[in-house]
C-alpha positions as CSV (number, residue, x, y, z in Angstrom):
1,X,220.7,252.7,102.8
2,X,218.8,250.7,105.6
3,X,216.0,249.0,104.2
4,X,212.1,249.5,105.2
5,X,209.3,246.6,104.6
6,X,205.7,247.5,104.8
7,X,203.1,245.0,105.7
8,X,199.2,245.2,105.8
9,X,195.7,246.0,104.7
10,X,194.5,249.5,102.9
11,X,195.1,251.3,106.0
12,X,198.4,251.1,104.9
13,X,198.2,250.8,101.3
14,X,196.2,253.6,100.7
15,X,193.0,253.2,98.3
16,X,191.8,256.3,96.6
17,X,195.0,258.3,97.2
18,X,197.0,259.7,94.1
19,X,199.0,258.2,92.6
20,X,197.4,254.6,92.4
21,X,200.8,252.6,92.2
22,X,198.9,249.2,92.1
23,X,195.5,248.9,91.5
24,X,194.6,245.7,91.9
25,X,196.4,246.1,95.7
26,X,195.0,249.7,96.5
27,X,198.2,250.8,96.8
28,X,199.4,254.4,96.8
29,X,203.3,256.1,96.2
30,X,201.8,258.7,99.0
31,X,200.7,256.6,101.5
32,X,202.3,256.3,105.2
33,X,204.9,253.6,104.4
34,X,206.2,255.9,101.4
35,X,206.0,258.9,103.0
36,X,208.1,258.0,106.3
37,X,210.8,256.1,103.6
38,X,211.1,259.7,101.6
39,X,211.7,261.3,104.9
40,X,214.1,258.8,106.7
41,X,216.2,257.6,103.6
42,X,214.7,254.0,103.8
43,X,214.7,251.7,100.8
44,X,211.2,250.7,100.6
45,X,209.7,247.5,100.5
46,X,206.0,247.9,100.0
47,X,203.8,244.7,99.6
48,X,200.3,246.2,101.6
49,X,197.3,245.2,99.9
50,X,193.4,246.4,100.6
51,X,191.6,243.5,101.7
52,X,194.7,242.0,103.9
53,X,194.1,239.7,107.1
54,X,197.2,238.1,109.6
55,X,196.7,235.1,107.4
56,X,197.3,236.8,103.9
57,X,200.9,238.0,105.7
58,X,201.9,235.0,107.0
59,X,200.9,232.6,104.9
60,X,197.7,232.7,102.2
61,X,197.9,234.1,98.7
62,X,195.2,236.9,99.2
63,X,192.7,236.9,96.1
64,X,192.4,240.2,94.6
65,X,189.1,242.4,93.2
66,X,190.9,242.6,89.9
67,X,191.3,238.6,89.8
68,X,194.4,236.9,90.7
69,X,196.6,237.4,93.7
70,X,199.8,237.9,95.4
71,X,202.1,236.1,97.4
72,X,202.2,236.2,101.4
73,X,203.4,239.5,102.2
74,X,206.0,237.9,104.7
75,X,207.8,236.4,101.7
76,X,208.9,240.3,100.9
77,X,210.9,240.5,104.3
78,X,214.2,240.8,103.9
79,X,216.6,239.1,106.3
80,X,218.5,242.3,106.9
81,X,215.5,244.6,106.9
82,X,215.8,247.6,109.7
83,X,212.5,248.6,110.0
84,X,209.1,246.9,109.5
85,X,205.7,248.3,110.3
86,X,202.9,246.2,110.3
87,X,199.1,247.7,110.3
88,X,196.5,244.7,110.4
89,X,193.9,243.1,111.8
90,X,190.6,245.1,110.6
91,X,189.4,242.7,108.1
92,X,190.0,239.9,110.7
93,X,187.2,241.3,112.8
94,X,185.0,242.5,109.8
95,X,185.4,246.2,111.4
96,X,185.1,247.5,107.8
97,X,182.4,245.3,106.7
98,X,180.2,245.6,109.4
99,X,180.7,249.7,108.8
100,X,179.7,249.3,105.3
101,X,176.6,247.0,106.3
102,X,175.4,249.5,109.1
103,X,175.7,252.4,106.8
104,X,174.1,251.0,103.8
105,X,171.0,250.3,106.5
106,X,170.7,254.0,106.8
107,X,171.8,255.4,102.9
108,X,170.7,252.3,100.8
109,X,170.8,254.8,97.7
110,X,174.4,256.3,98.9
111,X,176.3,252.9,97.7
112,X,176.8,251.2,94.3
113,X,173.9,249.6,92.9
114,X,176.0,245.9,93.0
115,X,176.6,246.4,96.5
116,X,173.6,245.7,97.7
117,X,174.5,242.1,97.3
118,X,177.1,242.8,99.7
119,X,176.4,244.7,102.3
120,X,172.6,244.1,102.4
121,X,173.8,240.9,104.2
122,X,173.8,240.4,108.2
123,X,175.8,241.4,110.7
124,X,177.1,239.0,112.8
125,X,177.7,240.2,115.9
126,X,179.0,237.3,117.4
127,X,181.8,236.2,114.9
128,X,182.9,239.5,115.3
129,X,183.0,239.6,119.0
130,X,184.8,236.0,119.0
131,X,187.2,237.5,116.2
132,X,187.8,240.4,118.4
133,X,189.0,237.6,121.5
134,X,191.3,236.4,119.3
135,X,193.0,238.7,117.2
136,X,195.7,239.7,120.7
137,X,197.5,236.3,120.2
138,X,197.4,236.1,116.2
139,X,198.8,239.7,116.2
140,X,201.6,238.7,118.8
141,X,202.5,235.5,116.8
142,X,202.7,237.4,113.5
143,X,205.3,239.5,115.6
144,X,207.3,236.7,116.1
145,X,206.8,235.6,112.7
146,X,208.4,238.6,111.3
147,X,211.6,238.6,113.9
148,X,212.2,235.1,113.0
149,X,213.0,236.1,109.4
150,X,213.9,239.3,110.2
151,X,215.6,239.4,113.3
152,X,217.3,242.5,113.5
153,X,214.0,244.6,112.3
154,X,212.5,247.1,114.8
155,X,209.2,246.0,114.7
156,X,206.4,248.2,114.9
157,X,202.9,247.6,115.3
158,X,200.3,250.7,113.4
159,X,197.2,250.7,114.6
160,X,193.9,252.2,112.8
161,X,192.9,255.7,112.2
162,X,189.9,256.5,114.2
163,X,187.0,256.3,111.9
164,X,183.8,256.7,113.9
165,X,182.5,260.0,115.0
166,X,180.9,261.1,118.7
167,X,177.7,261.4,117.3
168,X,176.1,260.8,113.3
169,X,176.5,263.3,110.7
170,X,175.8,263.1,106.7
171,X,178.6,262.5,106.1
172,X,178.1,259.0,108.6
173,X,175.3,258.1,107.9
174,X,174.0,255.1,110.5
175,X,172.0,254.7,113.8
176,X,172.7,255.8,116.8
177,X,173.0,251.9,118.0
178,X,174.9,251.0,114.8
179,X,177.1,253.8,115.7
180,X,177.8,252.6,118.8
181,X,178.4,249.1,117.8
182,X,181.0,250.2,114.9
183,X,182.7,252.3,117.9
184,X,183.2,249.5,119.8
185,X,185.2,247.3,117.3
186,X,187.1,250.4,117.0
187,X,188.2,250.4,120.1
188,X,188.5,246.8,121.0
189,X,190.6,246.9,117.6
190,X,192.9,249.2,119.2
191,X,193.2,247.4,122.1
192,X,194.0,244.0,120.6
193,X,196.7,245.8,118.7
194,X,198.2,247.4,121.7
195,X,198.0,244.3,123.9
196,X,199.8,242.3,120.6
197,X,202.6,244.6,121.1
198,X,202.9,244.2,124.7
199,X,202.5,240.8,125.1
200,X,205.0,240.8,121.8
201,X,207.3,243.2,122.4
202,X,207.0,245.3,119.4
203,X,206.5,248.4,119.2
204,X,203.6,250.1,119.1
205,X,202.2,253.8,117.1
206,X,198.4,254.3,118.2
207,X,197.4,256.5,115.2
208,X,193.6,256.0,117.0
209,X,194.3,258.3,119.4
210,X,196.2,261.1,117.5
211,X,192.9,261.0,115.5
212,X,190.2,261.1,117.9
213,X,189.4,264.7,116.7
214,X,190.1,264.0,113.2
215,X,187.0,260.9,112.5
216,X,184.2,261.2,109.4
217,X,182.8,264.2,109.3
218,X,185.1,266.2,111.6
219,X,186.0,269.4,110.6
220,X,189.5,268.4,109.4
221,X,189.1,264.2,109.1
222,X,191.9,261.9,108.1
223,X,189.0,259.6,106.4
224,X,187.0,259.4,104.2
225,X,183.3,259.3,104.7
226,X,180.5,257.7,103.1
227,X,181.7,257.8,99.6
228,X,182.5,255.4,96.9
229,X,184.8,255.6,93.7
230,X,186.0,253.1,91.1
231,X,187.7,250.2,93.3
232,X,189.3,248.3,90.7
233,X,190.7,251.4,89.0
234,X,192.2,252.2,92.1
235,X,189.3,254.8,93.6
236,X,188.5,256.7,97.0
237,X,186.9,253.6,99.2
238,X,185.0,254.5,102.3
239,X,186.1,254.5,105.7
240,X,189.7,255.0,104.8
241,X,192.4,257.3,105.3
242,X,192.8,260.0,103.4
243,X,195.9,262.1,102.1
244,X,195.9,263.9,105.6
245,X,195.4,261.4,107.5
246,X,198.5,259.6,105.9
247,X,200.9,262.3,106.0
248,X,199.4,262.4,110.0
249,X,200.6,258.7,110.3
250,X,203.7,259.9,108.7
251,X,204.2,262.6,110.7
252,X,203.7,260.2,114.1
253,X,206.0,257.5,113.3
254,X,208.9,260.2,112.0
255,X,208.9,261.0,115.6
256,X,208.5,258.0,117.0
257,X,211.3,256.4,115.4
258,X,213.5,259.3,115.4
259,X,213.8,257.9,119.6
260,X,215.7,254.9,121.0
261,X,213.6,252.3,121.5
């Protein structure tokens, strides 16, 4: 049975998406990794975790919300893995964070009373524009990272779900120039990614623009919206994908790998 190793952040993992697997990680037994291994015959190797940057891949223990943490998720990669997928990058550029800070702006009430704490703080624009400028080359070299233990993989970069909508609804709640700015790490997001795997060579699935249609508050989204559960316990988190969004994700990179590369 060829063997399959996931890597990255919720987007992958799957928060809030039954069943929770591992909490403390986010980590769902329906998410995209799982569902493409059920449907190819892969033997999984799962070790995405919510909260992920390049440097908790390569090389950082990432701290968990629970307490403790887990290894670099490139020590999971096989030496004779087939596949890998890798979908990261987000929480190097805050693109999450800065969602959660513009949002509680508008909907203070809408958010856990703790989080205020959190995501009361500032936004800072210009760490996350220089983050941005960056993340192309530390995407490309965790490319080569994972063909240097893994050299026979086919390596293929995920990108992010679209998330923002073309204007604000309820379920989005934010300004009009908040909206625009959490758009534009979106998209600069999905650019870094695809300019990683060119410059890298890997291969690359653009989920963002199979989902265009499908952001917050859409008619049939593939994220959630502005809506918290029980994060430790392994609960719906907001700005994530959902169940249909996953099997979407699935459904792409079933026929995307079903071609010669």
């Amino acid at each position: 049975m060829p063997t399959y190793v996931a890597l990255g952040s919720s987007f992958a993992a799957g928060p809030g998406i039954d069943p929770i697997v591992v909490p403390a990680c986010g980590r769902s037994a329906r998410n995209y990794p799982a569902l493409l291994a059920e449907r190819l015959g892969y033997d999984l190797v799962d070790v995405t975790s919510g909260g992920a940057g390049v440097d908790d891949v390569l090389t950082r223990r990432q701290s968990l919300l629970t307490g403790g943490t887990v290894p670099p998720q490139l020590e999971a990669l096989l030496p004779d893995a087939d596949l890998v997928t890798v979908t990261i990058g987000g929480n190097d550029v805050d693109y999450l964070l800065t969602l959660l800070r513009c949002s509680y702006r508008a909907d203070p009430a809408g958010a856990p009373e703790a989080a205020g704490a959190f995501f009361g703080t500032p936004i800072d624009a210009d760490a996350v524009d220089a983050a941005l400028a960056a993340l192309p080359t530390r995407l490309a070299g965790l490319v080569d990272a994972v063909r240097q233990r893994a050299p026979r993989a086919r390596v293929v970069l995920v990108d992010y779900l679209t998330v923002v909508p073309e204007q604000g609804t309820a379920a989005f709640p934010m300004s009009e120039e908040h909206r625009v700015l959490c758009a534009g790490i979106g998209r600069r997001l999905e650019a870094a990614t695809a300019t990683a795997a060119r410059d890298s060579g890997a291969e690359l699935v653009a989920t963002s623009a199979i989902s265009r249609d499908h952001a917050v508050g859409s008619g049939d989204p593939w994220v959630t919206g502005w809506e918290f559960g029980d994060l430790l316990a392994g609960g719906v988190a907001p700005y994530h994908p959902n169940a249909a969004g996953m099997r979407a994700v699935a459904d792409l990179l079933v026929d995307r790998l079903g071609r010669v590369p």
